[in-house]
Backbone of each chain as ProteinMPNN parsed JSONL, in Angstrom:
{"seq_chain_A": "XXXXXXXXXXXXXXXXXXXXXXXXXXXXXXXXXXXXXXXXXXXXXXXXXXXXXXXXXXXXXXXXXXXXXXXXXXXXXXXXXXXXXXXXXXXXXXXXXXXXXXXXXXXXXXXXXX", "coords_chain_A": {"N_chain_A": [[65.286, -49.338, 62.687], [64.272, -47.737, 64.699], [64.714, -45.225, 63.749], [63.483, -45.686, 61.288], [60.688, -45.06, 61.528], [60.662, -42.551, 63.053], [61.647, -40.94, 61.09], [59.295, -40.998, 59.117], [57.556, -39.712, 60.783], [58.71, -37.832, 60.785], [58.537, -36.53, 58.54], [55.549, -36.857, 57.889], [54.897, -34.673, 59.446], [56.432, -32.571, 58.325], [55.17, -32.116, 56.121], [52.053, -31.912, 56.19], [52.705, -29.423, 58.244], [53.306, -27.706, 55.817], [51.255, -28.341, 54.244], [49.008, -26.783, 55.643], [50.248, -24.285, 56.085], [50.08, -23.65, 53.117], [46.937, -23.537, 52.99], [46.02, -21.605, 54.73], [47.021, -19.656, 53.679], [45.483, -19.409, 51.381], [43.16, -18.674, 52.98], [44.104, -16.168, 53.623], [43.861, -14.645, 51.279], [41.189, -15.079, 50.206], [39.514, -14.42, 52.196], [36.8, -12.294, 53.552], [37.204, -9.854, 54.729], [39.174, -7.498, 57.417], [39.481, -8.78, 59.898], [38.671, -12.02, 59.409], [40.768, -12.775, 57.527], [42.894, -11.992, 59.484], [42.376, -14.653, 61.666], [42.55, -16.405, 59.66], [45.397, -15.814, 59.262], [46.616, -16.142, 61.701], [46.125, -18.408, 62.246], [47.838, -19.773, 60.338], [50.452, -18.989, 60.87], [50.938, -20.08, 63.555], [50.292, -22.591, 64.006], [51.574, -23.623, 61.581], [54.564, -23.248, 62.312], [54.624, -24.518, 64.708], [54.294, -27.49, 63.545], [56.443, -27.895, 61.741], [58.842, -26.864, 62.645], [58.597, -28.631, 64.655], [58.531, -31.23, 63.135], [61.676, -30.519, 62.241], [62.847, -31.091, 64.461], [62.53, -33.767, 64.748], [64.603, -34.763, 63.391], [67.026, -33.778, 63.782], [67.833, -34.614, 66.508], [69.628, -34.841, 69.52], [71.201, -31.831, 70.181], [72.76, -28.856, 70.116], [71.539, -27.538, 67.534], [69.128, -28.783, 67.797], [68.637, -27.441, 70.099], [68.263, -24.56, 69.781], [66.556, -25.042, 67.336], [64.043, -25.439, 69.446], [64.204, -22.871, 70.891], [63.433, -20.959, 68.737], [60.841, -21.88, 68.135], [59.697, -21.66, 70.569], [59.879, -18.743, 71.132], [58.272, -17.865, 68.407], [56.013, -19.352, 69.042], [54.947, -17.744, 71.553], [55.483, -15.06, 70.418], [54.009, -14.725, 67.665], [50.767, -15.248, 68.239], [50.734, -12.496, 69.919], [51.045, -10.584, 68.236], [49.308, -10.594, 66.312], [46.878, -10.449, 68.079], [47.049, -7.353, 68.627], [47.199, -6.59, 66.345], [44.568, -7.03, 65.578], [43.463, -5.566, 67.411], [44.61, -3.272, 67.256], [43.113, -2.354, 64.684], [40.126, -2.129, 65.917], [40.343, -0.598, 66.857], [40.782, 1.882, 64.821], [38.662, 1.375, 64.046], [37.429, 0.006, 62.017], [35.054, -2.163, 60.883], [33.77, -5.083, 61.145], [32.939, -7.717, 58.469], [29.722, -8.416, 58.558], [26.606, -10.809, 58.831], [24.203, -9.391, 58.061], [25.413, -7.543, 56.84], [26.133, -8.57, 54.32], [23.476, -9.694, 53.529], [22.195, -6.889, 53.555], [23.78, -5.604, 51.634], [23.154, -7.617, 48.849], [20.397, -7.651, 48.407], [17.939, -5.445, 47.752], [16.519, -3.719, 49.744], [17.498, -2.465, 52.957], [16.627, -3.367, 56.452], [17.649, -3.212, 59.075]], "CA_chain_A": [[63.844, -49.466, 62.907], [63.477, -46.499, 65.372], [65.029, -44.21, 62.393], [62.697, -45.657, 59.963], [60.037, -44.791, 62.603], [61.108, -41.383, 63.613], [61.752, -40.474, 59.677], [58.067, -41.305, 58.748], [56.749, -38.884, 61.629], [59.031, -36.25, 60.698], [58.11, -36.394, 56.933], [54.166, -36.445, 57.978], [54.35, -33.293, 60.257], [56.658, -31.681, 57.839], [53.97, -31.903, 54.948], [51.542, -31.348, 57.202], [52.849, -28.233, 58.56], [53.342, -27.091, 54.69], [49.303, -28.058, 53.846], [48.408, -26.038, 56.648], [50.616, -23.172, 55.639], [49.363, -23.325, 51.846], [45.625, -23.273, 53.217], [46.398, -20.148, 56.009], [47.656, -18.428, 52.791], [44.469, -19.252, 50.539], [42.582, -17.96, 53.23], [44.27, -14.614, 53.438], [43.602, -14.21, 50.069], [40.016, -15.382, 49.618], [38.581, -13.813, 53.301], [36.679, -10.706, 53.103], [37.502, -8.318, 55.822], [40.824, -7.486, 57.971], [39.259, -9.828, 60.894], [38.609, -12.874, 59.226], [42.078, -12.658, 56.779], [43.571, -12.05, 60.792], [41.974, -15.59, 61.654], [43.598, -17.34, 59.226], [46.93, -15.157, 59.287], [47.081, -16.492, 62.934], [46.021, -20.379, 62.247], [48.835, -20.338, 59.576], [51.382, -18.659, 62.14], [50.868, -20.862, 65.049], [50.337, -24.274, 63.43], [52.47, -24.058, 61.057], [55.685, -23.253, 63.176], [54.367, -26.017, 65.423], [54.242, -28.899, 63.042], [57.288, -28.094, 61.061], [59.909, -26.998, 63.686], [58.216, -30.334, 65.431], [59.34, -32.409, 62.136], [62.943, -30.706, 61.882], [63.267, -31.65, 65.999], [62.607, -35.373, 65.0], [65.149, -35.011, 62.656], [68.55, -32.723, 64.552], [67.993, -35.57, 67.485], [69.61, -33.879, 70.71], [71.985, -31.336, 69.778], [72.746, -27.752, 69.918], [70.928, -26.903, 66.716], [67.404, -28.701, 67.911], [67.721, -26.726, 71.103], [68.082, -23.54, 69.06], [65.494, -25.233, 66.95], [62.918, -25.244, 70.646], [64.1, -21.75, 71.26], [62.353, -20.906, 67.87], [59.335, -22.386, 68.438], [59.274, -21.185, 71.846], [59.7, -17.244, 70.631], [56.871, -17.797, 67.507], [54.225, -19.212, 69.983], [55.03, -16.099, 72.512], [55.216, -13.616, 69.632], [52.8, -14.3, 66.814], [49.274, -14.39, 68.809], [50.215, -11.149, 70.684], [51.531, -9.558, 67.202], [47.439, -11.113, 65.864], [46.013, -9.482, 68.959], [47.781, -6.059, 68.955], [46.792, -5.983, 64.907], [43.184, -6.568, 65.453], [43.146, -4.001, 68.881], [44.112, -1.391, 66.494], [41.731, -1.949, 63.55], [39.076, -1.642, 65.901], [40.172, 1.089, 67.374], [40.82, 2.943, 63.925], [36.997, 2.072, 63.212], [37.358, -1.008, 60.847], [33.924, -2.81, 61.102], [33.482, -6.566, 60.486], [31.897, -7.948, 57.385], [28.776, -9.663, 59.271], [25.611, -11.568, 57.378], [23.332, -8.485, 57.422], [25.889, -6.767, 55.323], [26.003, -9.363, 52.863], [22.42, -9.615, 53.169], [22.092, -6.045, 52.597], [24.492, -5.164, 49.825], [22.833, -8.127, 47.857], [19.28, -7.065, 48.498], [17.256, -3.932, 47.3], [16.611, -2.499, 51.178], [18.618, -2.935, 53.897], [16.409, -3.796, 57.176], [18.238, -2.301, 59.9]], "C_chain_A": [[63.288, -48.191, 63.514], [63.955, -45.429, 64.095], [63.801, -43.774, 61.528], [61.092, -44.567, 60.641], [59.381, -43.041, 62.603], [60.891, -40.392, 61.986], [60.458, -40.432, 58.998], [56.92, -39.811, 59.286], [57.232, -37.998, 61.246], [58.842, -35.878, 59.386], [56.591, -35.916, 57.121], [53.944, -35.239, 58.689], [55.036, -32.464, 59.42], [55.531, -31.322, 56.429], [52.783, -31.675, 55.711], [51.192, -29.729, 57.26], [52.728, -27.291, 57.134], [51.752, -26.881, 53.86], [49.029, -26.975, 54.534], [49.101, -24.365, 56.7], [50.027, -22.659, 54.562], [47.448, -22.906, 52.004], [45.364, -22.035, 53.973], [46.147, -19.256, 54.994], [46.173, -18.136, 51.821], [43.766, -18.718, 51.762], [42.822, -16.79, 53.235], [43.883, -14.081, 52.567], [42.07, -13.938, 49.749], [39.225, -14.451, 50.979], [38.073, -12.38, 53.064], [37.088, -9.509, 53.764], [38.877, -8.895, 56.633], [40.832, -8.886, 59.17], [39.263, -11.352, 60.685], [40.139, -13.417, 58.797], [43.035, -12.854, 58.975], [43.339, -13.525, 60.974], [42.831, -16.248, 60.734], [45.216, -16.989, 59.398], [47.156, -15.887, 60.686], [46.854, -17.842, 63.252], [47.778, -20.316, 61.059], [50.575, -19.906, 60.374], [51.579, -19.093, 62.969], [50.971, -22.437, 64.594], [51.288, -25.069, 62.764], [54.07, -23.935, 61.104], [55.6, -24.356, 63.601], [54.915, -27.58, 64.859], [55.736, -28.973, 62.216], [58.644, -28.45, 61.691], [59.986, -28.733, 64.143], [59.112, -31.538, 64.6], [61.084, -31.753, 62.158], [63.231, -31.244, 63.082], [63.574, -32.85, 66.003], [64.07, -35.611, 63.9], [66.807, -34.714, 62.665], [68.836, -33.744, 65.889], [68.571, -34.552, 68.602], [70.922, -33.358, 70.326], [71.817, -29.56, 70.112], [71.539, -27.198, 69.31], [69.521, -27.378, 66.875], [67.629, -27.964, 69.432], [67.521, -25.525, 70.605], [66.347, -23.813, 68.169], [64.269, -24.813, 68.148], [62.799, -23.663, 70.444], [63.438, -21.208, 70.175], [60.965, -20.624, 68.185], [58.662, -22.072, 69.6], [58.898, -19.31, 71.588], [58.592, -16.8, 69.468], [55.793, -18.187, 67.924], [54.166, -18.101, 71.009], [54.206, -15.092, 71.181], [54.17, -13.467, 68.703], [51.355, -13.974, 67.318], [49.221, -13.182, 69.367], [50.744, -10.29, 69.335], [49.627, -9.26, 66.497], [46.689, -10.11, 66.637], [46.379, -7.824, 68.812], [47.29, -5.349, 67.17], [45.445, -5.606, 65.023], [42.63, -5.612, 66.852], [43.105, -2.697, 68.004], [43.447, -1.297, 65.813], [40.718, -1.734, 64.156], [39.054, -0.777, 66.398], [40.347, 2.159, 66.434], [39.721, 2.824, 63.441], [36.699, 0.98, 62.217], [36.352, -2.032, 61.636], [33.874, -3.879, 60.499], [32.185, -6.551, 59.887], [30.556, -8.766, 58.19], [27.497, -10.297, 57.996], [25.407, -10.056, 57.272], [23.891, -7.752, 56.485], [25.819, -6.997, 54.294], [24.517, -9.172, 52.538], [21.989, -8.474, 52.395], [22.569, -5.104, 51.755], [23.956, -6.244, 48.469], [21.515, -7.962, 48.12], [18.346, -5.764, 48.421], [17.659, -2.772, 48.201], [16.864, -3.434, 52.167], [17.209, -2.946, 55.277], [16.855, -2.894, 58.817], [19.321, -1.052, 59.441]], "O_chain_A": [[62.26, -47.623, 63.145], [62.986, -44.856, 63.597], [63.289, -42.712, 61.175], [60.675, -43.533, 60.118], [58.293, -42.535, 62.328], [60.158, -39.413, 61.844], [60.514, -39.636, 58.062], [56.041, -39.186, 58.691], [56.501, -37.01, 61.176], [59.041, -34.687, 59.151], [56.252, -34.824, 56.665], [52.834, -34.715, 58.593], [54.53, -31.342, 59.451], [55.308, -30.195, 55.986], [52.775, -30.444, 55.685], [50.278, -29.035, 56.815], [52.128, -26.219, 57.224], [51.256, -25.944, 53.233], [48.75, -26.015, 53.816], [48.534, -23.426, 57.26], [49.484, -21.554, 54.603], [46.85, -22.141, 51.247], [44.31, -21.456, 53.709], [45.372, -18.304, 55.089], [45.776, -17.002, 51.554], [43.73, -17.55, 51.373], [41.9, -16.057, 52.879], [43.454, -12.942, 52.747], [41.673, -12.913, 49.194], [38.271, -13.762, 50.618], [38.72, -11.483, 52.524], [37.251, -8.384, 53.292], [39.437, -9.991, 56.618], [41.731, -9.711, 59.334], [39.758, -12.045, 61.574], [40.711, -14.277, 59.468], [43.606, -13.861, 59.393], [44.243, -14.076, 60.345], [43.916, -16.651, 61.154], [46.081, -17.833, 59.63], [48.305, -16.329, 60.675], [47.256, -18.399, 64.273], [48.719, -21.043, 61.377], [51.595, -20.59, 60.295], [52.572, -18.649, 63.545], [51.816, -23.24, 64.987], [51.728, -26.209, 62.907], [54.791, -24.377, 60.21], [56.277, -25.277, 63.143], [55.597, -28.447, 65.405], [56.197, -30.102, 62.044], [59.346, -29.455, 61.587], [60.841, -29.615, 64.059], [59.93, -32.36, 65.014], [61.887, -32.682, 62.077], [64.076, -32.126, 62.924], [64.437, -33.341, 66.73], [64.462, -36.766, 63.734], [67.64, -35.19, 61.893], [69.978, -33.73, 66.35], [68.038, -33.443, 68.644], [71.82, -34.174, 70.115], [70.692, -29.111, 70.334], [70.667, -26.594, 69.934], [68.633, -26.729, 66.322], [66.561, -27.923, 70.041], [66.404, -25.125, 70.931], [65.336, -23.12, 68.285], [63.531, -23.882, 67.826], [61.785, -23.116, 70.011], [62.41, -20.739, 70.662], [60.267, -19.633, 68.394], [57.444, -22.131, 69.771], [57.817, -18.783, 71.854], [58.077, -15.683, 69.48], [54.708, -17.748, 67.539], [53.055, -17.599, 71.182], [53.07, -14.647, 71.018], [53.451, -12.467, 68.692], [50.758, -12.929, 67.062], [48.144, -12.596, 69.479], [50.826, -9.087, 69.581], [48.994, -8.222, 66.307], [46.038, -9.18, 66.163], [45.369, -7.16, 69.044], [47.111, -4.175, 66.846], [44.988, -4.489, 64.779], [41.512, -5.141, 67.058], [42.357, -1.726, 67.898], [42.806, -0.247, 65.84], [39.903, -1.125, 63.463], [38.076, -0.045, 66.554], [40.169, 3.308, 66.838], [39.328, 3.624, 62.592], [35.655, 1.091, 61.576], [36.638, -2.6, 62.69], [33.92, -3.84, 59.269], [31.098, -6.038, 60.15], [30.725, -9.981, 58.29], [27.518, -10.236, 56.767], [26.177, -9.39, 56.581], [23.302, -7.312, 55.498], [25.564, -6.247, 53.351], [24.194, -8.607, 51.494], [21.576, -8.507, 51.235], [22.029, -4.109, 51.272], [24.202, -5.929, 47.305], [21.403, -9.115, 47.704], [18.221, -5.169, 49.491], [18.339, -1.753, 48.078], [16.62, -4.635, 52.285], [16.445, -2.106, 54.8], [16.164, -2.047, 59.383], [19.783, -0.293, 60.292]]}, "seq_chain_B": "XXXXXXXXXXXXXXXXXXXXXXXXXXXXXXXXXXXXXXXXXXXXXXXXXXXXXXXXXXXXXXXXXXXXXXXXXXXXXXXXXXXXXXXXXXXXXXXX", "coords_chain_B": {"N_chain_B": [[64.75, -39.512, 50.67], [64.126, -37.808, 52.365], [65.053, -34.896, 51.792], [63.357, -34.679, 49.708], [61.331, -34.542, 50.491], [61.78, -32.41, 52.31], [62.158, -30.073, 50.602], [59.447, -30.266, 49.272], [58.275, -29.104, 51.201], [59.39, -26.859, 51.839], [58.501, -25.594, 49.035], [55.95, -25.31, 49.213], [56.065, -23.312, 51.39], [57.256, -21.057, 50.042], [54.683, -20.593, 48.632], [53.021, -19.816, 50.215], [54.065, -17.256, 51.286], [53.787, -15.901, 48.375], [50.957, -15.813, 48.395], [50.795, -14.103, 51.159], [52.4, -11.874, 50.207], [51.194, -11.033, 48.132], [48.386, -10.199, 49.411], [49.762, -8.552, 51.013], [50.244, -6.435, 48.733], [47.67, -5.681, 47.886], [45.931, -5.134, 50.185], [42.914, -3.554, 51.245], [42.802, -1.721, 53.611], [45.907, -0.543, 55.58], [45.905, -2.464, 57.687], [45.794, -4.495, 56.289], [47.7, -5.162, 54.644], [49.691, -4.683, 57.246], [49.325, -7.685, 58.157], [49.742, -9.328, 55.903], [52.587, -8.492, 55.774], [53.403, -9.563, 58.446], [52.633, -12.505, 58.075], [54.288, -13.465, 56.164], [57.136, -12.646, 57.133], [57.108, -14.669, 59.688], [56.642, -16.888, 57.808], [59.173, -16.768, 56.47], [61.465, -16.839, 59.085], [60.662, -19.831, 59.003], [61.185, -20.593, 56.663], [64.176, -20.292, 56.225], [64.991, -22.127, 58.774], [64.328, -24.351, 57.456], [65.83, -24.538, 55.007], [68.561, -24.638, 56.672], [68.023, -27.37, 57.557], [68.091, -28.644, 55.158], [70.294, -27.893, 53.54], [72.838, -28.574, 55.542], [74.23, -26.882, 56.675], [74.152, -25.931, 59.598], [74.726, -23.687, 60.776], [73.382, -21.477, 59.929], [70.997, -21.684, 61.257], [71.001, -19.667, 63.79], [70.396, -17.244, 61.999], [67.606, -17.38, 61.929], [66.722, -17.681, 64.568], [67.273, -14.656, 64.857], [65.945, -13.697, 63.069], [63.003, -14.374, 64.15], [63.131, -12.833, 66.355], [63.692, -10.017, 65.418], [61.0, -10.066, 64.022], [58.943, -10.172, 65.538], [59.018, -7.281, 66.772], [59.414, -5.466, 64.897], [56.916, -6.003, 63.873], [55.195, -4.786, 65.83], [56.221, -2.433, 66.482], [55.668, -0.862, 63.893], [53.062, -0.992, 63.915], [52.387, 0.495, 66.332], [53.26, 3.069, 64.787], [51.736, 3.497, 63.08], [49.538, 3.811, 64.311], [49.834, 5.859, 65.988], [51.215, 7.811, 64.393], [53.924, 8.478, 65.451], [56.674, 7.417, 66.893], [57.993, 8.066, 69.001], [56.104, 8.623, 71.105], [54.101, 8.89, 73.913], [52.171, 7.593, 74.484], [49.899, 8.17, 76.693], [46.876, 9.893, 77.446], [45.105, 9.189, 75.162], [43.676, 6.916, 75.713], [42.289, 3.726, 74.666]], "CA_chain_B": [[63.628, -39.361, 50.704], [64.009, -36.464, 52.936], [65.794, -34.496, 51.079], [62.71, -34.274, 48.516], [60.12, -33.888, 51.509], [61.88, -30.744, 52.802], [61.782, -29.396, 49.099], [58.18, -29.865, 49.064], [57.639, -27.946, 52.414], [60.083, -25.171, 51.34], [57.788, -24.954, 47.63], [54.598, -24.918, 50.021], [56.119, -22.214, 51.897], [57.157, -20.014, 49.267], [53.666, -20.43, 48.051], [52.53, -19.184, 51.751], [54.718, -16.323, 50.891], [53.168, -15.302, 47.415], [50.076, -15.36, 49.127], [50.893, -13.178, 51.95], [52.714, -10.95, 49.381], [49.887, -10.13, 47.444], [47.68, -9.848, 50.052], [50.414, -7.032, 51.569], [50.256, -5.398, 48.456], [46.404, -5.855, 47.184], [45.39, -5.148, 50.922], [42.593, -1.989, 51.338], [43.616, -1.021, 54.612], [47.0, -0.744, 55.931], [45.707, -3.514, 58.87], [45.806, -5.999, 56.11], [48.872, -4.78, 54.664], [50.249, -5.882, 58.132], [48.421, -9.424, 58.231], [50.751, -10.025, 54.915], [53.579, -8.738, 56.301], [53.451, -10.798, 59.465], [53.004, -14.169, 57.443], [55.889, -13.111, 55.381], [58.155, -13.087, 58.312], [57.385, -15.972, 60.014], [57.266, -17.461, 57.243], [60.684, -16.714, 56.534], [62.024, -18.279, 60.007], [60.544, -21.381, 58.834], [62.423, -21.184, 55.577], [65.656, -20.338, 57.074], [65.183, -23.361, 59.781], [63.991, -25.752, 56.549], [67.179, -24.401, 54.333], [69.409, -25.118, 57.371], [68.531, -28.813, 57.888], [68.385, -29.2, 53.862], [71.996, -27.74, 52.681], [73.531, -29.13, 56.314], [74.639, -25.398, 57.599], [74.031, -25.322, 60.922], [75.042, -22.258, 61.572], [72.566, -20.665, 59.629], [70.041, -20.968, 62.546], [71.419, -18.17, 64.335], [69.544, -16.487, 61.758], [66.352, -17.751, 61.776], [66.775, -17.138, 65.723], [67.066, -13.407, 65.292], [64.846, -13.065, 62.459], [61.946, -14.282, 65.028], [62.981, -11.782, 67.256], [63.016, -8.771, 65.003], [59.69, -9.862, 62.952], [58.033, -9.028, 66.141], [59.507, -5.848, 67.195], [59.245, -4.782, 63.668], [55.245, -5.411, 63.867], [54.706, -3.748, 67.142], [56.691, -1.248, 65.941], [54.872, -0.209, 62.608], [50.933, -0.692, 64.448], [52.508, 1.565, 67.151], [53.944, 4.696, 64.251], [50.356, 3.86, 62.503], [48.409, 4.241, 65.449], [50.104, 7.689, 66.921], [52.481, 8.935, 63.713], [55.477, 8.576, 66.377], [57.513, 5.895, 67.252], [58.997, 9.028, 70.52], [54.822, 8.846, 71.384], [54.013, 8.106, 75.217], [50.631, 6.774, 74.597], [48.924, 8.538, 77.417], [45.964, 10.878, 76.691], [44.335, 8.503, 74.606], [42.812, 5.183, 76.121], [40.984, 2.927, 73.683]], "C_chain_B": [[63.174, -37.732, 51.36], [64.25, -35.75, 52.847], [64.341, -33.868, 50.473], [61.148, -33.687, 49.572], [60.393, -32.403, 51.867], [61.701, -30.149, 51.874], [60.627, -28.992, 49.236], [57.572, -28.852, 50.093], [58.294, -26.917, 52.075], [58.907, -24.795, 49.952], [56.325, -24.377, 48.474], [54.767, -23.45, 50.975], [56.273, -20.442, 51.252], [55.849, -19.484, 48.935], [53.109, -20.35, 48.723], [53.118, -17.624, 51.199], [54.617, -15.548, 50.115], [52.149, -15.101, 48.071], [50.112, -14.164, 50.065], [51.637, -11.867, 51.406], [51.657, -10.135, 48.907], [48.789, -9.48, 48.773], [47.813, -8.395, 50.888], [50.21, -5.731, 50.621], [48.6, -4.906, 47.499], [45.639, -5.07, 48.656], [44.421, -3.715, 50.966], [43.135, -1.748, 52.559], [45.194, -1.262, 55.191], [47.123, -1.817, 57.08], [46.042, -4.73, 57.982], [47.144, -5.968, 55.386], [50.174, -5.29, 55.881], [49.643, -6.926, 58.541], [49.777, -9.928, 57.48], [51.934, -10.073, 55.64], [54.28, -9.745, 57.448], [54.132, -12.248, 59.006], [54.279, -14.257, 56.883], [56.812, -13.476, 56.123], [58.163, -14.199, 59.11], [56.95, -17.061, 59.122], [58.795, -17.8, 56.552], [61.901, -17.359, 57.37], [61.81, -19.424, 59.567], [61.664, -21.735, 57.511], [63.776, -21.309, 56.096], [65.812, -21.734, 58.001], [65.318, -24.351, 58.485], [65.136, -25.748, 55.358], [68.08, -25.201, 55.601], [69.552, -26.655, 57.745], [68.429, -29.38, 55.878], [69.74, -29.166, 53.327], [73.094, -28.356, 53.907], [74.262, -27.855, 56.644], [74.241, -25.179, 58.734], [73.912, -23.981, 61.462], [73.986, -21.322, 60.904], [70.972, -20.335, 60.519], [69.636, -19.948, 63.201], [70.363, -17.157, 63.563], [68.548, -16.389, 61.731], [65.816, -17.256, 63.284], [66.455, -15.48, 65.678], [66.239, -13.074, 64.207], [63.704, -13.073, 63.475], [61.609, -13.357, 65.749], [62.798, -10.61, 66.482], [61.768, -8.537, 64.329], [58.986, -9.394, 64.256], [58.102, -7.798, 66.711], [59.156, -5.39, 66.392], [57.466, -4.343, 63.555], [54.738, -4.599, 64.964], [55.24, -2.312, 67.03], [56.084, -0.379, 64.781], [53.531, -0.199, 63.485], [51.19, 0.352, 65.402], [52.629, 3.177, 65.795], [52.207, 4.349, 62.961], [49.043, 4.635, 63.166], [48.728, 5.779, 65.602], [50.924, 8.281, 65.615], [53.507, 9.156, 64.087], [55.665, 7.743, 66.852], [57.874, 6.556, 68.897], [57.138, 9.163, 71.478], [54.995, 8.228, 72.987], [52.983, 7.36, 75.273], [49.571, 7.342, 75.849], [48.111, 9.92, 76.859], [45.278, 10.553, 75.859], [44.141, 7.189, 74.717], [42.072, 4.377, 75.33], [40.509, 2.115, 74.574]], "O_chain_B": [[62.337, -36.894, 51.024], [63.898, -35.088, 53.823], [64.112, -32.679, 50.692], [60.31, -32.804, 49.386], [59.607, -31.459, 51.788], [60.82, -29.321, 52.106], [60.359, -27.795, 49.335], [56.67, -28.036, 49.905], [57.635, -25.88, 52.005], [58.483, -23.64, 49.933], [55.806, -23.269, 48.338], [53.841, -22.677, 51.221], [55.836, -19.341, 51.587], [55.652, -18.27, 48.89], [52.033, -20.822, 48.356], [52.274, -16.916, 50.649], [55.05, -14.426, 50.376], [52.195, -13.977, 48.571], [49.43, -13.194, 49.734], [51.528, -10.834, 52.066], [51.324, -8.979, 49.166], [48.563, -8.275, 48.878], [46.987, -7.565, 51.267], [50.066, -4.568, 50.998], [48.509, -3.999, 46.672], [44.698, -4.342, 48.34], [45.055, -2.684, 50.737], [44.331, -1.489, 52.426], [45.559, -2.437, 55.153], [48.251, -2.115, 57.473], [46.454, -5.782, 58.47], [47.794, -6.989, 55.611], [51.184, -5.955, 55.648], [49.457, -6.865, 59.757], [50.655, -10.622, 57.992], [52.42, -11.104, 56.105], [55.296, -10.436, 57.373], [55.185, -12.847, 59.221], [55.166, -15.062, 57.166], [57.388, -14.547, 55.926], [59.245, -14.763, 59.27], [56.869, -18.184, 59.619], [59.299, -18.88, 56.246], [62.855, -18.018, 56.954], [62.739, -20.226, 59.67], [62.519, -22.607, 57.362], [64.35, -22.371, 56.338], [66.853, -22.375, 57.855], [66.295, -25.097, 58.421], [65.38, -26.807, 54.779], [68.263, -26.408, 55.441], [70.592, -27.206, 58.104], [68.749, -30.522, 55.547], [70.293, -30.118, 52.777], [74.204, -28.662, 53.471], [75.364, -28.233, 57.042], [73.903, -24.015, 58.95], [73.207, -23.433, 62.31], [73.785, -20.278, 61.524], [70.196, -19.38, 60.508], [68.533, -19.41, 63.301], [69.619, -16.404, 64.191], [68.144, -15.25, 61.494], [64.78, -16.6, 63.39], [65.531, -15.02, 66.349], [65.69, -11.984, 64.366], [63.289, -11.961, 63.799], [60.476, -12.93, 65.968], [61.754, -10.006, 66.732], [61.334, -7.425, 64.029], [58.429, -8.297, 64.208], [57.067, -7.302, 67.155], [58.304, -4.561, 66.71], [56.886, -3.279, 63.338], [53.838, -3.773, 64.813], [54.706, -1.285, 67.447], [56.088, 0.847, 64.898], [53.029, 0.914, 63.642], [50.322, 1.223, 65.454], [52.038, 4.222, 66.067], [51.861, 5.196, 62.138], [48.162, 5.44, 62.865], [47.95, 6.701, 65.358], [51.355, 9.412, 65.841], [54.259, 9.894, 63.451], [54.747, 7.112, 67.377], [58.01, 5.803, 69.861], [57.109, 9.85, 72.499], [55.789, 7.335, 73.281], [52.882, 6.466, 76.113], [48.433, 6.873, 75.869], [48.563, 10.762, 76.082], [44.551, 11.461, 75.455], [44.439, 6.389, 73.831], [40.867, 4.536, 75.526], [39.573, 1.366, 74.29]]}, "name": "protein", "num_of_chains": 2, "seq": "XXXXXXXXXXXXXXXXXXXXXXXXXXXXXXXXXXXXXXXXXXXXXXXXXXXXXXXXXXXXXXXXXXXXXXXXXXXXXXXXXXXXXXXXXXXXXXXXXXXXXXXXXXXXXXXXXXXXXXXXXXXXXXXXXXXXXXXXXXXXXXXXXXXXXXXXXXXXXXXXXXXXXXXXXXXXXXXXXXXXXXXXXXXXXXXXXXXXXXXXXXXXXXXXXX"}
């Protein structure tokens, strides 16, 4: 019963974690500038460690290989947001300017405003 | 049952993986170039962890362990020899 239980939860966070990877990725693809593409690069890095590791944990029970599993999950929430931060520190320090509206506005409009 | 679930999260990951591929090698600046790369790599730990409880290898953890650790050395390492051109750089003399 607790198996069946346990096996249910670790199936729903492992699909889950895999939506939430496949959507991270369509955003990288589809976003327009380095900042936004960052944004998702760092929802699909953080979440989707989270939820997956989470499902193999329910699934290794207490053992060696789920504490290795923690230590994981413990070293990809440390490391990926400060790898995120440290990417977008340097683009703006090499000068890379976010897409904002008025740009859109005025690259699809005659004259630009400001 | 579980067996065919981990499958589907390993196909979803690969297909994290094409994504962040292209994106490494479609990217205009070399910032988004490392975005891809990033995903790439930790996506990779995850495969390695989601192989290891699918084929029953244990021991293949270990690697997934030290991949984590070198994907981020590796990125702090490349934004550093982008930033200055030298990996031997002290960083002082220029403050952002």
């Amino acid at each position: 019963m607790t198996e069946g239980i346990l096996d249910v939860a670790s199936a729903l966070m492992l699909l889950g974690g895999g939506t939430f990877a496949v959507i991270g990725g369509l955003g990288l693809v589809r976003f327009p500038d380095i900042y936004t593409r960052l944004h998702a690069g760092g929802i699909t890095d953080t979440l989707a460690p989270l939820l997956i590791i989470g499902g193999l944990l329910l699934q290794s029970g207490i053992s060696v290989l789920s504490f290795k599993l923690l230590l994981i999950l413990l070293f990809l929430l440390f490391t990926t947001p400060t790898a995120s931060h440290a990417t977008a520190r340097a683009a703006i320090a090499a000068g890379l300017k976010p897409v904002t509206h008025e740009d859109s506005a005025a690259s699809g409009g005659p004259s630009s405003s400001t | 049952m579980m067996e065919a679930v981990i499958l589907a999260t390993i196909l979803a990951i690969f297909a994290t993986m094409a994504f962040g591929v292209w994106r490494a090698i479609q990217g205009p600046s070399v910032y988004d170039t490392i975005v891809g790369v990033n995903v790439v790599g930790t996506k990779t730990v995850l495969l390695i962890a989601l192989i290891t409880h699918f084929t029953g290898h244990a021991d293949l953890i270990d690697v997934a362990l030290v991949y984590a650790l070198i994907n981020f050395i590796a990125v702090v390492a490349i934004l550093k020899l982008v930033r200055r051109g030298d990996l031997a750089a002290s960083g002082e003399g220029s403050h952002d």
